[in-house]
C-alpha positions in Angstrom: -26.3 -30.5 -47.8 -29.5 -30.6 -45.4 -30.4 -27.2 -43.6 -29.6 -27.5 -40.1 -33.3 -27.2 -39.1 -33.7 -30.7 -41.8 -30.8 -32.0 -40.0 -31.8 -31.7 -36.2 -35.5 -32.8 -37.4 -34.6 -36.2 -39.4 -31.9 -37.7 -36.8 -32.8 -41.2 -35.4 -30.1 -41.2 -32.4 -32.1 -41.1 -28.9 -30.4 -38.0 -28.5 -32.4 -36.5 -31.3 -35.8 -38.4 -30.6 -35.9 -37.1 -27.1 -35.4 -33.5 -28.4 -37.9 -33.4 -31.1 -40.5 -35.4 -28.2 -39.5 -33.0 -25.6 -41.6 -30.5 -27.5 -38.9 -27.7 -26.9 -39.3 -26.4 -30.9 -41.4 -23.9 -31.9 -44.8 -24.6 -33.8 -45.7 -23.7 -36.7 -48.2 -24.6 -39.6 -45.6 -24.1 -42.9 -45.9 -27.8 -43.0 -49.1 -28.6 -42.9 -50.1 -26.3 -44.8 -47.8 -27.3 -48.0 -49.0 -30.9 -47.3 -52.5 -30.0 -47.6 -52.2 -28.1 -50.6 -50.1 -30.5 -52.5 -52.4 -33.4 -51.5 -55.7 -31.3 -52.5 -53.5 -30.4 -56.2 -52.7 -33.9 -56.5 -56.2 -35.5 -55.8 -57.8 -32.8 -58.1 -55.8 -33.6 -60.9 -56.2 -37.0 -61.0 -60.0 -36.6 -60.9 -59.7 -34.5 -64.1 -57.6 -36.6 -66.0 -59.8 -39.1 -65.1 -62.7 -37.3 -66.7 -60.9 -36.0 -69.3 -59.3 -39.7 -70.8 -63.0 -40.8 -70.9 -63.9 -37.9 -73.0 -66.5 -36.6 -71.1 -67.7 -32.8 -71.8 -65.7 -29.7 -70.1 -68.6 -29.2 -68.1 -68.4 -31.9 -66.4 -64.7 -32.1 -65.9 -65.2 -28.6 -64.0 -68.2 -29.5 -62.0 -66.4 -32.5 -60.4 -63.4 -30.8 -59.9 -65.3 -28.2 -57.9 -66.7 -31.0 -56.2 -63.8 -32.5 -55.4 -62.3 -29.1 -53.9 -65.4 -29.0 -52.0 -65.1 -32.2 -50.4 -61.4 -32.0 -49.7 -61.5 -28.5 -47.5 -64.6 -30.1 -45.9 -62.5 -33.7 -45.2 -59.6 -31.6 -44.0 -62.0 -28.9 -41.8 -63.4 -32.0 -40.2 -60.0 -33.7 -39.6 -58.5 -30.3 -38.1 -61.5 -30.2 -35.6 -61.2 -33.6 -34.1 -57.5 -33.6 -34.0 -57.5 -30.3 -32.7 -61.0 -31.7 -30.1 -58.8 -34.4 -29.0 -55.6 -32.8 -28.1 -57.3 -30.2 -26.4 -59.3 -32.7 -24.3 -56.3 -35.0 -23.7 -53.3 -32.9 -23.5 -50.9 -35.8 -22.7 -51.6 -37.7 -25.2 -53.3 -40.3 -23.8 -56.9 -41.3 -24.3 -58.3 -43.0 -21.3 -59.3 -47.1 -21.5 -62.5 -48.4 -21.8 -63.7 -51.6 -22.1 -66.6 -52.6 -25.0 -70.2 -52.5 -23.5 -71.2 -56.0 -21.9 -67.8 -56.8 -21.1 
């Protein structure tokens, strides 16, 4: 059985879609921030047990999975700032038309 809040969120009537568009729920970050961390676990390990199956010294196993850490929480910093850039400077939505230069 699916928590109510599960329930109300994964619906596909019209009903349901215009509720969870309509925006009336309240915000919150739980999710992203479970996503993030899973996806930053999951991309680390695999780097190190890439390193590791080719036998390469500990050193080196640690220094790219630094790296890698490193480069995520930049990646995701980044991504935060122009989502949060573009929904702040188009509210609706909506990003205005415009045509390729020379046409």
């Amino acid at each position: 059985m699916q928590p109510p809040a599960m329930a109300n969120d994964h619906g596909h009537g019209s009903e349901k879609i215009a509720r969870r568009l309509s925006g009336n729920q309240p915000a919150g970050h739980l999710k992203d921030v479970i996503y993030r961390g899973v996806d930053g676990a999951v991309t680390t390990f695999a780097i190190i047990a890439r390193v590791e199956g080719a036998g390469l010294p500990h050193g080196i196993i640690v220094a790219l999975g630094l790296a890698n850490i490193i480069a995520d929480g930049f990646s995701m910093a980044a991504n935060n700032y122009a989502g949060t850039h573009a929904k702040a400077h188009h509210p609706d939505g909506k990003t205005p038309y415009r045509s390729a230069p020379g046409r």
